[in-house]
C-alpha positions, 0 to 999 in steps of 0.5 A: 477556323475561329478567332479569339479577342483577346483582353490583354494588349494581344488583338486578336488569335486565329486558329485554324485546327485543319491545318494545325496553324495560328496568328497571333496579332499582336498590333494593327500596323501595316506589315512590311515584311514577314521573316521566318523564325524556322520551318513552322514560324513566321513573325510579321513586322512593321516599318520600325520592325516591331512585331505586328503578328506571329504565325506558327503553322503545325504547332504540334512541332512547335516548342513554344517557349523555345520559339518566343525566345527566338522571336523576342531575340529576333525583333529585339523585343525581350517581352515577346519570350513571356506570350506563351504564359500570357495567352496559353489559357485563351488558346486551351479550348481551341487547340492543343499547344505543348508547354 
């Protein structure tokens, strides 16, 4: 498992490569409640349901750009469909995630 600080207003990614999985946080707000976004994605929301983090389990089986799309849709915030650009070179040396 490894982490990754990160510069551009995300807080931080952890990656577990055992089990194919990461968290993206996104805030340090207090999780109210966890809603799924399909069998590998989970999005955390705060109590204005503004998201707080992002976990994609089996990320081989994840399209991404498809999945943040889904996401901004689902907690209204359209900013959310452009992360996969905004962080995919961070993630490149810790793990493979498909375009």
């Amino acid at each position: 498992m490894g982490t990754i600080e990160l510069k551009n207003g995300f807080k931080s990614i952890s990656i577990d490569n055992e089990a194919g999985a990461i968290y993206i946080q996104v805030t340090h707000n207090k999780v109210k409640k966890t809603l799924e976004i399909d069998d590998n994605v989970f999005v955390d929301v705060d109590y204005r349901g503004k998201l707080v983090g992002i976990e994609l389990i089996r990320i081989d089986q994840v399209e991404i750009p498809g999945v943040f799309r889904a996401i901004a849709d689902r907690v209204h915030q359209p900013e959310v469909a452009h992360y996969p650009e905004e962080f995919s070179r961070d993630l490149a040396p810790l793990c493979t995630i498909p375009a």
